[in-house]
C-alpha positions in Angstrom: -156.9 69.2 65.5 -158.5 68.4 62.2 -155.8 70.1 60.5 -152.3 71.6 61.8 -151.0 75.4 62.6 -150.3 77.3 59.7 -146.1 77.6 59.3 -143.4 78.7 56.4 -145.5 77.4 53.9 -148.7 79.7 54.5 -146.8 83.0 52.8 -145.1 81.1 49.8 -146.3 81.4 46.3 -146.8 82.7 42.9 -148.5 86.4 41.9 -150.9 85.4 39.3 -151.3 87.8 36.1 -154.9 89.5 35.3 -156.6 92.4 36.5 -158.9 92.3 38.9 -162.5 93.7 38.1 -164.7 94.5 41.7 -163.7 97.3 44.0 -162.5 97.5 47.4 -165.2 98.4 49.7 -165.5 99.0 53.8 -167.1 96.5 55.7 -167.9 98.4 58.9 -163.9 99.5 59.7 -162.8 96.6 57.9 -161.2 96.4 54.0 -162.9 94.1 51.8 -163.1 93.3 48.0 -166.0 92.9 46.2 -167.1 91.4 43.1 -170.4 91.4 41.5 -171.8 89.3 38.7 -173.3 90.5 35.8 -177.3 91.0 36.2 -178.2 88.8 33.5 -176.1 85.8 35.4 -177.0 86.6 39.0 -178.1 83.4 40.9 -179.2 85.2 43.9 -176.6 83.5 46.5 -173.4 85.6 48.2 -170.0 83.7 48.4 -168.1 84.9 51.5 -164.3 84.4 50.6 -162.5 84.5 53.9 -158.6 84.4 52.7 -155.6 83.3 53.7 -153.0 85.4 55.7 -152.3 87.3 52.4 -155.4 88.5 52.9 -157.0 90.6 50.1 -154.8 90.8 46.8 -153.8 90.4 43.5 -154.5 86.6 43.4 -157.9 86.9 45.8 -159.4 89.6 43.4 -159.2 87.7 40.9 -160.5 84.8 42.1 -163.4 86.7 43.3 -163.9 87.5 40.1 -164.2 84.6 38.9 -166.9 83.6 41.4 -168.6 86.5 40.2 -168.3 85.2 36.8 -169.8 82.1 37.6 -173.0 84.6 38.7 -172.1 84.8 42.9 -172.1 88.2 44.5 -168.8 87.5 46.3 -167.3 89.4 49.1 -163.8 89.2 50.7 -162.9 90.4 53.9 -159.6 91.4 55.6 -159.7 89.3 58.5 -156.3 90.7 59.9 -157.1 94.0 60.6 -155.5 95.7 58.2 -152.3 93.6 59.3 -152.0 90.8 56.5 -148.6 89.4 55.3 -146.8 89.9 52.4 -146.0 86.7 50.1 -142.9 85.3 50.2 -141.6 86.2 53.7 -138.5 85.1 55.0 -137.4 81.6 55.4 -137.4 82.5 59.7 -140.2 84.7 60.0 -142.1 84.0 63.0 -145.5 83.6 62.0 -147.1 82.1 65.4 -145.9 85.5 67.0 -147.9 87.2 64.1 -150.9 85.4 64.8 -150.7 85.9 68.7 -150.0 89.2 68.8 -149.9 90.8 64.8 -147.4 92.9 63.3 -147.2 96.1 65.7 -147.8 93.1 69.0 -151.3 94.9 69.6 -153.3 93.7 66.6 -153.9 90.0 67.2 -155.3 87.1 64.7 -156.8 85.1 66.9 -160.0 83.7 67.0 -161.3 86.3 69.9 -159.7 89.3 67.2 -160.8 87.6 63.7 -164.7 86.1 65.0 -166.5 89.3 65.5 -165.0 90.4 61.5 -166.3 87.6 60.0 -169.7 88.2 61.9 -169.9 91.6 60.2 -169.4 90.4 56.6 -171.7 88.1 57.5 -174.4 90.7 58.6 -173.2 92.5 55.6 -174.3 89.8 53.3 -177.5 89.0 54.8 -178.5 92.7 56.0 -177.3 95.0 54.0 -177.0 93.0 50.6 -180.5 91.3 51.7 -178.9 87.5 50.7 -181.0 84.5 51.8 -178.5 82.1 50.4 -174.7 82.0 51.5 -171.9 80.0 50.8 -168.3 80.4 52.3 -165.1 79.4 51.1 -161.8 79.4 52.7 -158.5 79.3 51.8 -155.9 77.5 54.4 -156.1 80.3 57.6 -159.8 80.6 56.0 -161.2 77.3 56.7 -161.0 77.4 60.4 -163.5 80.6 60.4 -165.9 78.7 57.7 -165.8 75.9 60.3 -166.6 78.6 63.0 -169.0 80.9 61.5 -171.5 77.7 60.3 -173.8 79.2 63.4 -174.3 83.0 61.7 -176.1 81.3 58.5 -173.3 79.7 56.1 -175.3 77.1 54.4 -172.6 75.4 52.3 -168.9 75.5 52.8 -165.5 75.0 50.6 -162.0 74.7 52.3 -159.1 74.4 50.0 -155.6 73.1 52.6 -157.3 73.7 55.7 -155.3 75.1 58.7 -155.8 75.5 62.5 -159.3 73.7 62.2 -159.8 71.9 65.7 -162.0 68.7 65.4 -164.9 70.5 67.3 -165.0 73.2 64.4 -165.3 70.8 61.7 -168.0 68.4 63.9 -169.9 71.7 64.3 -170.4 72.8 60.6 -173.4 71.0 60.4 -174.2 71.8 56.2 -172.4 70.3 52.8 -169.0 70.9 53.2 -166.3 70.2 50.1 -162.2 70.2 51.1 -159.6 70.5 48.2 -156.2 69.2 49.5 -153.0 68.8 47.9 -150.9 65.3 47.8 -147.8 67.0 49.8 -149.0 69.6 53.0 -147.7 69.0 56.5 -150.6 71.4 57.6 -153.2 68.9 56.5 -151.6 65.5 56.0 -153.2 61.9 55.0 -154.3 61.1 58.9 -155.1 64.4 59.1 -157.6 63.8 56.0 -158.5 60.5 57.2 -159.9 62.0 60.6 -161.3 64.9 58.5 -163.8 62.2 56.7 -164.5 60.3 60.0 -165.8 63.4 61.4 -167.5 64.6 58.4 -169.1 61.1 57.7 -170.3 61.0 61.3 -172.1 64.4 60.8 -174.7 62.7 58.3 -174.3 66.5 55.7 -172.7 65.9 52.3 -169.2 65.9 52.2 -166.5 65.8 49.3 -162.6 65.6 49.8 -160.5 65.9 46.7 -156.7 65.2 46.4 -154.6 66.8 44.0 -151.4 65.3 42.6 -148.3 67.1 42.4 -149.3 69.9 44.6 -148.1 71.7 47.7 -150.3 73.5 50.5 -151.5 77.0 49.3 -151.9 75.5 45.9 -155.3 77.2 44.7 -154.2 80.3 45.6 -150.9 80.5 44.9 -149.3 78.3 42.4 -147.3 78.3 39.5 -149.8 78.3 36.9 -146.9 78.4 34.0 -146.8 74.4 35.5 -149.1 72.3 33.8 -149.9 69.8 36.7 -150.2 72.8 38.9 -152.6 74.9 37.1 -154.6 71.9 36.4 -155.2 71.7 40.3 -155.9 75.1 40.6 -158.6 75.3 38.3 -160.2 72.0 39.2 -160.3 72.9 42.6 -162.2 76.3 42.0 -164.4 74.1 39.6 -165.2 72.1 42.6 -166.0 74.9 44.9 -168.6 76.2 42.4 -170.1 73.2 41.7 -170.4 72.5 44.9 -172.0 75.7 45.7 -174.8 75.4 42.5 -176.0 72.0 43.7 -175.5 72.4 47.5 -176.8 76.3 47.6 -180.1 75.8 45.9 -182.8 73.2 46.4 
């Protein structure tokens, strides 16, 4: 694996104050979030924010919102089924079980359950919202279905703590790919990194990995933004995802 299986860490975390701005939408049977920028802003590009196993809330929205801001029609999509976790769960609570078979042991999160979702958001933003130009970004449970989903017409990708991505995955997103990754994460450690830019270099597409100090996995997400070094990492790595998108997005 280019990364490893998401564990504790993955539902840990701090709800962020603001209030969010788009509106929760149905993407065929499926919740999502969107957020729209203003017309006068618009760049003409979809972001499709694939979350973690949170899934769509407070801290999602408004990061959406923000992508909006920065003039991308941005969409997030439940990719659990209406079965996401809550934050801060348990020190003991089985996540692998979760993932294999979800919450009621009928509603699995595997990739067989979660590819045919993101294939509908993606026809959503290309069919329905008429986009020519998509970008992806995915947060730890995310990334893998970034990696995945490069064959339905993602054209530049974003992972921030990757989990679950296999080496294959990564080799196949063949497009300019940006990772944010923070100094301590067990899911995606230094050799874990390491093989990440070996495979990435080997693919001949741009590629950026950026390591913040003083953070933990799930950082851009889920931080504590009332810590300074923390914050900082937060918004630098949301800088990096849109900067990425504005010079990778558009010729």
């Amino acid at each position: 694996m280019a990364s490893n299986p998401p564990s504790y860490c993955c539902v840990q975390g701090v709800k962020h104050e603001g209030e969010p701005t788009g509106s929760m939408i149905k993407v065929d049977k499926h919740d999502a979030y969107l957020a729209t920028p203003e017309p006068s802003n618009a760049k003409n590009a979809a972001i499709l924010f694939i979350p973690d196993v949170i899934s769509i809330w407070q801290n999602s929205k408004l990061m959406a919102d923000q992508y909006a801001a920065n003039g991308y029609f941005t969409l997030i999509i439940d990719p659990f089924n209406g079965d996401p976790l809550s934050l801060n769960r348990p020190e003991g609570f089985d996540l692998m079980s979760w993932l294999t078979k979800g919450s009621t042991g009928d509603n699995p999160h595997t990739s067989e359950a979660v590819d045919p979702i993101i294939e509908k958001a993606l026809h959503y933003l290309q069919h329905d919202r008429k986009f020519e130009k998509i970008g992806a970004v995915g947060y730890c449970f995310g990334a893998k279905y970034v990696a995945r989903h490069f064959k339905n017409g993602i054209q530049a990708g974003f992972f921030a703590h990757p989990s679950f991505v296999d080496e294959d995955e990564l080799e196949g997103f063949k497009a300019p790919l940006s990772i944010a990754a923070a100094e301590t994460d067990t899911i995606f450690p230094a050799e874990k990194r390491h093989k990440s830019e070996v495979i990435l270099a080997k693919n001949g597409q741009p590629y950026q990995i950026n390591l913040y100090s003083g953070v933990v996995h799930g950082f851009s997400v889920r931080c504590d933004t009332s810590k300074k070094i923390e914050k900082f990492a937060k918004d630098q790595a949301f800088i990096q995802a849109v900067t990425w998108f504005d010079n990778w997005l558009f010729n």
